[in-house]
C-alpha positions in Angstrom: -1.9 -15.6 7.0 -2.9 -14.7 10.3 -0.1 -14.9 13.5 -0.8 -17.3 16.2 -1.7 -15.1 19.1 0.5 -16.8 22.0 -1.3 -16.4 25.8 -0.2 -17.4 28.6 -2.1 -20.6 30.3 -4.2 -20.6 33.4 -2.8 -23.8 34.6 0.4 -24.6 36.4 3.7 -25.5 35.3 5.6 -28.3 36.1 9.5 -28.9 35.7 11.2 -31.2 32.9 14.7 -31.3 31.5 13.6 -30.5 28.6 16.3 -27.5 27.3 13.5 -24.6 26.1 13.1 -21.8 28.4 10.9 -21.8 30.8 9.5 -18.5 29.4 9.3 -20.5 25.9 7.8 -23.3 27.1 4.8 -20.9 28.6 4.3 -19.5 25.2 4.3 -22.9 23.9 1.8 -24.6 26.0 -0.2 -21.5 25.3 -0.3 -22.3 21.4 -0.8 -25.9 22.2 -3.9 -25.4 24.1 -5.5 -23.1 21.2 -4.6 -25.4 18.8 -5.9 -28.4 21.0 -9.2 -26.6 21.2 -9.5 -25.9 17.6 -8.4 -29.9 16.7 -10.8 -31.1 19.2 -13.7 -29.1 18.0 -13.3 -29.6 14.0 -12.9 -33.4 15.0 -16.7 -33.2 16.6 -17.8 -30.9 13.8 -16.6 -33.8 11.2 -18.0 -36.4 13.1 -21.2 -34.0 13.1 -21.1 -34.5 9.5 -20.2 -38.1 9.5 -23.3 -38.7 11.3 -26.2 -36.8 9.4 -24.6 -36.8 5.9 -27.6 -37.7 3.6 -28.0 -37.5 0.1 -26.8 -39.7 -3.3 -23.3 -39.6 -2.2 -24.1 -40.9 1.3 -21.6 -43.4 1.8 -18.6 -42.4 0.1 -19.1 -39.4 2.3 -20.1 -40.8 5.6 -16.8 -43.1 5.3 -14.8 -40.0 4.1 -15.9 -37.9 7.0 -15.0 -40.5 9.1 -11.7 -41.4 7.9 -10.9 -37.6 8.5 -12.3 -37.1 11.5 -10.2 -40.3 12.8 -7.1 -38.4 11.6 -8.0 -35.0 13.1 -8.6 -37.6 16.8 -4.9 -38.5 16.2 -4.1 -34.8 16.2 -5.8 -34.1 19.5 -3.6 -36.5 21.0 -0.2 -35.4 19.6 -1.3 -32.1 20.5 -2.1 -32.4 23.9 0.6 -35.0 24.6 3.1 -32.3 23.0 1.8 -29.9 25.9 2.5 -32.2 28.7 5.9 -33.6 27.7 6.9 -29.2 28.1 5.6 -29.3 31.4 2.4 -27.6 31.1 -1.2 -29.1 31.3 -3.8 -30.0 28.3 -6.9 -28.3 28.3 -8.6 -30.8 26.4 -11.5 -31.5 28.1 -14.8 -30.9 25.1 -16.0 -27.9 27.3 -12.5 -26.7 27.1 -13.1 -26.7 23.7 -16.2 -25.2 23.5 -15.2 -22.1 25.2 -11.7 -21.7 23.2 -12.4 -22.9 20.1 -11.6 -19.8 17.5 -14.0 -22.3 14.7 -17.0 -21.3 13.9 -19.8 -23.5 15.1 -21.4 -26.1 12.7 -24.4 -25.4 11.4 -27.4 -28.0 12.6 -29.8 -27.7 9.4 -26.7 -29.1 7.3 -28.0 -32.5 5.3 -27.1 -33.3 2.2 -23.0 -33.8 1.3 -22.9 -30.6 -0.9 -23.7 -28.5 2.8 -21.5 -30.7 4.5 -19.0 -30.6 2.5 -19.2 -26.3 2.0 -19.1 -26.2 6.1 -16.2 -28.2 6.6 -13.8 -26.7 3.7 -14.5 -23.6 5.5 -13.2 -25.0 8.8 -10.6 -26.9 7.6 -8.9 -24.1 6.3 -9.5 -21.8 8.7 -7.8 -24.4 11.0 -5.2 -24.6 8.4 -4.2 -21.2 8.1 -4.3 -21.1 12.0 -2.0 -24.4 11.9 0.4 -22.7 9.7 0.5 -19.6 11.7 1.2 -21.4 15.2 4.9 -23.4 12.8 6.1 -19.5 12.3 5.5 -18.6 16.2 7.1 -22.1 17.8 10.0 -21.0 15.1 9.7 -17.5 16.4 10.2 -19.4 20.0 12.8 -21.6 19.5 10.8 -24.6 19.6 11.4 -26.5 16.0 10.4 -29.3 17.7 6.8 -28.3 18.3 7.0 -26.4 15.0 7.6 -30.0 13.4 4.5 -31.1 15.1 2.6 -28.9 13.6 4.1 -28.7 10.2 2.9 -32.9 10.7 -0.8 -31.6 11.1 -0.8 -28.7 8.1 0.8 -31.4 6.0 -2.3 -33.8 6.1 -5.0 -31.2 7.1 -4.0 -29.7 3.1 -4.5 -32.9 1.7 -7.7 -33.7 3.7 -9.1 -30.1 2.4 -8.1 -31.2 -0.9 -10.1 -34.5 -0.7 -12.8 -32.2 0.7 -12.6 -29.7 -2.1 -12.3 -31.9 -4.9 -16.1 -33.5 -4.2 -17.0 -29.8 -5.6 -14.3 -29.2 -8.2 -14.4 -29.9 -11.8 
């Protein structure tokens, strides 16, 4: 499993009551952010699937995509709003994304479900493993709250690769 990489964030600080460090908190925000970037941009990618799914298992799939993609939007904002609430500011802006998005970029000439469904296993657990890594450094931190956030997301982002994953099992 790969270790969250924590950076400190180009954007200033402001105060709260809340009892972390203010040296945590920095660290924190940072890990927000990439996370926010990476939630934000496999939320467009799904919807990018959503959209231009085509094939005999068009509707199961465009409502499947769609019903993930709705769950990964929820993310974005428990993310970002998780980076406020320590005093720092969201970078969530789509061409914040774009630029720190560690995802690898979804493939245009993807059409029929079997494609979409190959690209987005491949990003959701990528952004799984990333998810997983960013609990053990907000533990590393101090911050179990922020760690419970994200132990939230890698809860349902495993069982939304498994609905993925099982469309090419068995």
């Amino acid at each position: 499993m790969a270790k969250a990489e924590v950076v400190a964030p180009r954007s200033r600080m402001f105060n709260t009551h809340i009892d972390l460090p203010a040296e945590q908190r920095v660290k924190v925000i940072a890990l927000l952010n990439q996370q926010l970037a990476d939630t934000f941009d496999l939320y467009s990618q799904t919807k990018q699937a959503h959209w231009n799914v085509k094939g005999m298992h068009f509707y199961q799939l465009h409502l499947l995509f769609d019903s993930l993609a709705s769950s990964m939007l929820g993310f974005v904002d428990l993310i970002a709003e998780r980076a406020t609430a320590l005093g720092g500011v969201a970078q969530g802006t789509a061409r914040m994304a774009v630029s720190a998005s560690t995802l690898p970029e979804y493939l245009p000439e993807a059409i029929d479900g079997k494609h979409h469904l190959e690209a987005l296993i491949i990003r959701y657990a990528a952004y799984a493993a990333s998810t997983r890594a960013a609990i053990s450094a907000c533990d590393e931190l101090g911050d179990l709250d922020t760690a419970d956030l994200f132990t939230q997301v890698s809860r349902d982002v495993d069982k939304d690769l498994w609905f993925l994953e099982a469309h090419l099992q068995g």
